[in-house]
C-alpha positions in Angstrom: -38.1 26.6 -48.4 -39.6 26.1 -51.9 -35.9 26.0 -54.0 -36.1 27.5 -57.5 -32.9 28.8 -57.7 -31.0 25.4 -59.5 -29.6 27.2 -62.4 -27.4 28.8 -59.7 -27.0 26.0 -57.7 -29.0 22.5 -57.2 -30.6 22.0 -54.0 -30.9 19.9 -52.6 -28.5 17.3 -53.8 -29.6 13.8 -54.1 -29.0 11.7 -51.2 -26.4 9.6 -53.0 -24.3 12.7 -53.4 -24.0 13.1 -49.8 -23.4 9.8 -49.3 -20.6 9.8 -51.4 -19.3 12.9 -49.6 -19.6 11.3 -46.3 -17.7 8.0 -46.8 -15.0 9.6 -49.1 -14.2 12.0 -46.0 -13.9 9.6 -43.3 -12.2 6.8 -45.7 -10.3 8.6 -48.3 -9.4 12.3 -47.8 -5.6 12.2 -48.4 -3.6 14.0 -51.3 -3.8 12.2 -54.2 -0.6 11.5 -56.0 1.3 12.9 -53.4 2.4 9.3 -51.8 2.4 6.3 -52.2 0.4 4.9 -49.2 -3.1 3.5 -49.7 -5.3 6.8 -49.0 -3.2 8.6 -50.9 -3.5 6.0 -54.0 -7.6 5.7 -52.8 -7.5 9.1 -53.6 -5.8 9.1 -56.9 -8.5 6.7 -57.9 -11.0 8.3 -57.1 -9.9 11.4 -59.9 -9.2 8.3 -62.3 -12.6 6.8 -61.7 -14.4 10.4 -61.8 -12.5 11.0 -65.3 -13.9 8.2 -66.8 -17.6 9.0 -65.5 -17.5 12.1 -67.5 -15.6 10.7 -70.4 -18.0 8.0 -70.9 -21.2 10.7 -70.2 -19.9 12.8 -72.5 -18.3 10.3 -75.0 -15.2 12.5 -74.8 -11.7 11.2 -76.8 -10.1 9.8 -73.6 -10.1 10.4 -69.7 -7.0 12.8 -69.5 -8.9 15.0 -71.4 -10.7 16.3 -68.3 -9.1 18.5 -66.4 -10.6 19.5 -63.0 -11.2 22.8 -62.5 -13.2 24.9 -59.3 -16.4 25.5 -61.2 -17.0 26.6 -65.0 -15.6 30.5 -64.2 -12.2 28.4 -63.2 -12.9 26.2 -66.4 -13.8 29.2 -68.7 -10.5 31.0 -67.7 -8.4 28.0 -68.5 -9.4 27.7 -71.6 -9.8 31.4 -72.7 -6.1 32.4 -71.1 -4.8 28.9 -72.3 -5.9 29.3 -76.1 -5.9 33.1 -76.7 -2.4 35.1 -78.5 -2.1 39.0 -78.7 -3.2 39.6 -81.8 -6.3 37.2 -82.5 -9.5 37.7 -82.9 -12.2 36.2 -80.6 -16.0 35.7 -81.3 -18.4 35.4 -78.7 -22.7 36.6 -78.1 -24.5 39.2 -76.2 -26.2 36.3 -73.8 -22.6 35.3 -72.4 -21.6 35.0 -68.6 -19.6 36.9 -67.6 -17.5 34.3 -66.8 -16.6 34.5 -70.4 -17.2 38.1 -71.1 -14.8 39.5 -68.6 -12.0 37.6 -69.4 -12.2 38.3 -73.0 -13.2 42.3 -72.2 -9.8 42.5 -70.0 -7.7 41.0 -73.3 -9.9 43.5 -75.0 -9.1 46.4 -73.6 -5.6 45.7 -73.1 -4.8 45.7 -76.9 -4.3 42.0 -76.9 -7.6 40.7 -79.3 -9.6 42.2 -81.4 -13.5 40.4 -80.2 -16.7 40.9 -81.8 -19.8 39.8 -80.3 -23.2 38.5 -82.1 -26.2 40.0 -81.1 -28.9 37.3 -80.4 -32.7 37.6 -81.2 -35.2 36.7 -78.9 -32.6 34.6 -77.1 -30.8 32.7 -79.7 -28.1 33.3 -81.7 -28.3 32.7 -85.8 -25.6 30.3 -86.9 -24.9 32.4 -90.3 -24.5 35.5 -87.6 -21.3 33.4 -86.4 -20.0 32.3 -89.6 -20.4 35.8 -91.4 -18.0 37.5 -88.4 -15.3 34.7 -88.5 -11.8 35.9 -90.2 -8.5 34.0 -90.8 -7.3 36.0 -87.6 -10.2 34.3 -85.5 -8.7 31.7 -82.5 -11.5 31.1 -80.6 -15.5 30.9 -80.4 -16.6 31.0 -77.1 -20.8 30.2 -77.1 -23.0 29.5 -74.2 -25.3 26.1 -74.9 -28.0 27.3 -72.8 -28.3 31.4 -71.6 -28.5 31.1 -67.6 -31.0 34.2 -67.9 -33.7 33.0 -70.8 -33.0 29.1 -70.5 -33.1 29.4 -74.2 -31.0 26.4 -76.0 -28.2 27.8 -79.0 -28.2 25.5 -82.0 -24.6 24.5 -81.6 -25.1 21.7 -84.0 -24.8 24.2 -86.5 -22.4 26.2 -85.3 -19.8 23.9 -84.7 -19.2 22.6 -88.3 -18.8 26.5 -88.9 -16.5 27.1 -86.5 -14.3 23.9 -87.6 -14.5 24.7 -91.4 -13.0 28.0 -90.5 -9.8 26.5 -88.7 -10.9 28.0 -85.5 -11.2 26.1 -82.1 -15.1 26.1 -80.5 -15.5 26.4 -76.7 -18.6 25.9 -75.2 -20.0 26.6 -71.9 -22.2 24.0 -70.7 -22.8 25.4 -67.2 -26.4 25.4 -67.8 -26.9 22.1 -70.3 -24.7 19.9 -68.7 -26.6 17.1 -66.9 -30.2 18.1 -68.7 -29.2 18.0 -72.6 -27.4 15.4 -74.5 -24.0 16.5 -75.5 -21.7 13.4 -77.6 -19.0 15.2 -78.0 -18.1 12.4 -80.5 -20.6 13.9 -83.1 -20.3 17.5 -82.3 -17.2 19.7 -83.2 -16.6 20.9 -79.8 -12.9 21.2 -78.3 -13.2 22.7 -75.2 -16.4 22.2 -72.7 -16.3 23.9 -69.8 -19.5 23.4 -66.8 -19.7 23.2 -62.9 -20.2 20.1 -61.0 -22.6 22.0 -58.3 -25.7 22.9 -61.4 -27.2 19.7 -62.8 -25.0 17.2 -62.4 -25.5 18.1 -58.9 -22.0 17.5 -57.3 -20.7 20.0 -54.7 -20.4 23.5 -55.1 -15.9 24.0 -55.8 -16.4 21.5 -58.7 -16.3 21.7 -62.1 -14.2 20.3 -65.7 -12.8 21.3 -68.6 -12.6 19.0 -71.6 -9.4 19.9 -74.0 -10.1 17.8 -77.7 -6.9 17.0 -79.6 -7.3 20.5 -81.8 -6.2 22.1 -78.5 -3.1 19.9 -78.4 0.0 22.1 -78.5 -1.6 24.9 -78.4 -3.4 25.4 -75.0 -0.8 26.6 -72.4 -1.4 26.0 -68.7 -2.6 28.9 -66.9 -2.1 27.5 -63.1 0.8 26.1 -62.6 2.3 24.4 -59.0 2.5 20.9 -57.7 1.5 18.2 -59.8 2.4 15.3 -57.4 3.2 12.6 -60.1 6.4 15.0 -61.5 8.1 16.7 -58.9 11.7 17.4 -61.2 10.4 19.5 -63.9 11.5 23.0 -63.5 8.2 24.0 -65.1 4.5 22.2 -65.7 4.5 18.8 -67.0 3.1 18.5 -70.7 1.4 15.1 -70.2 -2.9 15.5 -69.6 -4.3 16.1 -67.2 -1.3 17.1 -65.2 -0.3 19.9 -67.4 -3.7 22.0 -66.6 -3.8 20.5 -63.1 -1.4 22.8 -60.6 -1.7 22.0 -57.0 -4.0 19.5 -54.8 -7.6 19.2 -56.5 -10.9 19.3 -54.5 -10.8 15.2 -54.3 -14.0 15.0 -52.1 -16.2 17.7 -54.2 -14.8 15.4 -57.3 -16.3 11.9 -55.1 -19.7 13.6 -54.9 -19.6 14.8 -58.5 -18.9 11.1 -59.6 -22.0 10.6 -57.5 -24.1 13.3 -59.4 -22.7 12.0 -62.4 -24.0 8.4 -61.9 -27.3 9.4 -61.1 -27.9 11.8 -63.4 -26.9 8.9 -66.0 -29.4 6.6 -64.5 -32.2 8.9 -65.6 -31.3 10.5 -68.1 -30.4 13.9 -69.1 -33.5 14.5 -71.6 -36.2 13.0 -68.7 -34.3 16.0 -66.5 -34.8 18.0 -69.1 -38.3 17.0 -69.7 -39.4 17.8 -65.8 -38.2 20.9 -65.5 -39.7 23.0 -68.7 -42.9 20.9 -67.9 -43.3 22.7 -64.6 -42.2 26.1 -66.3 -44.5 25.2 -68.7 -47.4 26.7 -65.7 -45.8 29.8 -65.4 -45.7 31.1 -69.2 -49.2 29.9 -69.1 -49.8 32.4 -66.1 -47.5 35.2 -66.9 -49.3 35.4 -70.7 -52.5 36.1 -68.3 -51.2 38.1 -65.9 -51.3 42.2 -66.0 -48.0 43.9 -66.6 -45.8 40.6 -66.5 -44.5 38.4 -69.6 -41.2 36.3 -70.1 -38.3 37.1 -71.7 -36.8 35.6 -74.4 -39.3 33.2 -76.7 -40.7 30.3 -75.6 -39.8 27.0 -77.0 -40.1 23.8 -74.8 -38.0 22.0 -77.1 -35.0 24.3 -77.2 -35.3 25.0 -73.5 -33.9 24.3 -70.2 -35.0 24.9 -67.3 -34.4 28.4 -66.6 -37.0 31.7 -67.3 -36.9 35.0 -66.6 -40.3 37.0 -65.7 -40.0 40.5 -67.0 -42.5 42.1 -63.7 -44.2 45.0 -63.7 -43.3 48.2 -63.7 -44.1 49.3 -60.3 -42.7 46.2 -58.8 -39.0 45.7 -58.6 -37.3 42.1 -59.2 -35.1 42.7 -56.1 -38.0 43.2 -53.9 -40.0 40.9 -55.3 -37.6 38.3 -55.1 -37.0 39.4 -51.3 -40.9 39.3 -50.2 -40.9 35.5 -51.4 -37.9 34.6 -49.6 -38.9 36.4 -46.5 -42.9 35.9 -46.6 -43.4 32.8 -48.7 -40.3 30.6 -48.2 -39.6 30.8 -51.7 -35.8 31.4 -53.6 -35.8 32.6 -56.8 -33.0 34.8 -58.7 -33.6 39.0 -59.0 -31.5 41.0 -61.3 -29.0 40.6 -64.2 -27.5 37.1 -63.6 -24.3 37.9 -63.9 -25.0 38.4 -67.6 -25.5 42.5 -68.1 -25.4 42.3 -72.1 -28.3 40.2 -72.4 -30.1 42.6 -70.5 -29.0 45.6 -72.3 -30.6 43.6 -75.6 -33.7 42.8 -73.5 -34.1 46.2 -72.6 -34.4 45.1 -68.3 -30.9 46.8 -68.0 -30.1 47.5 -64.6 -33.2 46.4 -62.6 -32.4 42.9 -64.6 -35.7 40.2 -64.5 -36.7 37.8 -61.6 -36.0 34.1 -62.4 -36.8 31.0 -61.4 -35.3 27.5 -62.1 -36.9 24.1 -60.9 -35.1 21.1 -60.4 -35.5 17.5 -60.2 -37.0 17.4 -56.9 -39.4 20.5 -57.5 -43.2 19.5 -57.5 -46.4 21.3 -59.8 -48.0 21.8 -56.2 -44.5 24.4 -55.5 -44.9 25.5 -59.2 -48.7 26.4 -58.0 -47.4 28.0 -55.1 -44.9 30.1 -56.9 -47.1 31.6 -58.7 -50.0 32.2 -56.3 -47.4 34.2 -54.3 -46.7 36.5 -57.7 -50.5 37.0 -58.2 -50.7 37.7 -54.2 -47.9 39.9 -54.3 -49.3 41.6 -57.5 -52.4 42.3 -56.3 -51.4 43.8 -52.9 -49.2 46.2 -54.4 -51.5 47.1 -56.7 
């Protein structure tokens, strides 16, 4: 199999990753916090150790800050239902998730916000867009870094400042960015972060984190609430981070193999990931702009992209079936269809059929890239 599907998930994982998965399960798997004997405190470690990867990879304010979550959906949720009042407004962009969208659509529509969303252009959104629709009413921003459909980078070094001016608290999802772009989240105005461990920081899939900055203190409410381990006497969740966002046991050996990811991803660098992966995508603008009746969407920019692209095919050829004759003939996974992200498709015009994409990862090759797209011109020509 020929795996361009990363921006889903990463596969396959690098071998320390399973490594770590491995020894943490035969040594290690107890509940941690729960007891006091030493698999149980192993355990508990291995959360304290896995908080202080990310808070030193992400230069976050502390390592309580970083609440474990099941992926960036779980994250998303926590920090939209933790932040959010009846009454407020929320601003968000047409090339969300829907891991943000729903959540803030359901609020929506049961009279609780008032949300307006930016329309972007040709995959990114204009900072001015955001600051002109802010009121004294607005809680929350809620911005994808990267869109999982175009790959295309938002400038939220410009946005932030905008968002923080206004008195307004700035989440970000990161499921796309984090691992492959920079983010110091001691020089940007960002107070909650929300990503999976199972994309490109290539832990586990049933991983993920939530960062919560000190503007979210005393006003984020937890949203899960159950055992904590540490407090078993309060009648309701403990206020102390991380346990007051943490209810019930956490996925300890998904979090060993994220610290895993973590490490190696650190030892390369997130900009050389970065760097890879558009290089290789890099071949396939190159054929599509060639190519009858195909093109990309969104606009091209290697240096605001990550590596995600969506072809737009042609007309008689469907991205489902497409996407079906190279997994079944070719040995090749790709994405077909709207990503989970229908707006962006409404603005891109591919609503319903949706585009077929294609994400390389670290371990992706140009001879796979060359194969990729030999199989498109193959299948192109047959049909036609």
């Amino acid at each position: 199999m020929i795996y361009l599907d990363n921006a889903a998930t990463s596969f396959p994982k690098p071998e320390p990753v399973y490594q770590a998965l491995d020894h943490f399960a035969r040594s290690s798997l107890a509940n941690p916090g729960r007891a006091g004997h030493r698999m149980a405190i192993a355990a508990e470690r291995q959360l304290d150790d896995a908080r202080h990867a990310l808070n030193q990879f992400f230069r976050g304010e502390a390592p309580e800050r970083w609440i474990f979550t099941m992926n960036a959906t779980d994250a998303l949720n926590l920090a939209i239902k933790g932040i959010v009042r009846p009454g407020d407004h929320v601003v968000t962009t047409d090339l969300e998730h829907n891991s943000i969208s729903r959540p803030l659509v359901a609020l929506e529509r049961a009279g609780l916000i008032r949300l307006t969303r930016v329309a972007s252009d040709a995959g990114y959104v204009d900072p001015e867009a955001i600051r002109r629709t802010i009121t004294p009413e607005t809680s929350l921003v809620a911005l994808t870094h990267a869109s999982n459909v175009l790959g295309t980078v938002q400038p939220i070094e410009a946005i932030a400042p905008i968002v923080r001016q206004a008195g307004s608290l700035f989440l970000v999802d990161a499921a796309q960015t984090a691992g492959v772009v920079p983010i110091d989240l001691r020089s940007l105005a960002i107070d909650l972060l929300a990503f999976p461990g199972h994309k490109a920081l290539y832990g586990p899939t049933g991983t993920g984190a939530l960062y919560v900055g000190p503007r979210t203190d005393g006003r984020i409410r937890p949203w899960r609430e159950g055992g904590t381990g540490g407090d078993s006497s309060s009648p309701t969740q403990p206020t102390i981070l991380p346990y007051a966002l943490e209810g019930g046991t956490p996925n300890v050996l998904g979090v060993a193999g994220l610290a895993a990811g973590i490490a190696w991803v650190a030892e390369r660098g997130p900009d050389a990931m970065r760097r890879h992966e558009v290089s290789l995508l890099q071949h396939v603008v190159d054929w599509a702009s060639d190519a009858e009746g195909w093109s990309i969407a969104g606009r091209w920019d290697p240096d605001t992209h990550v590596g995600a692209l969506s072809l737009i095919t042609p007309e008689s050829l469907a991205p489902q079936d497409i996407g079906a004759i190279l997994d079944t003939s070719f040995g090749i996974a790709v994405r077909p269809g709207l990503h989970c992200a229908p707006y962006v498709h409404r603005r891109l015009g591919t609503y319903p059929g949706g585009t077929l994409r294609l994400s390389p990862g670290p371990f992706t090759t140009p001879a796979d890239v060359d194969t990729f797209v030999a199989a498109l011109s193959e299948i192109t020509a047959t049909v036609a």
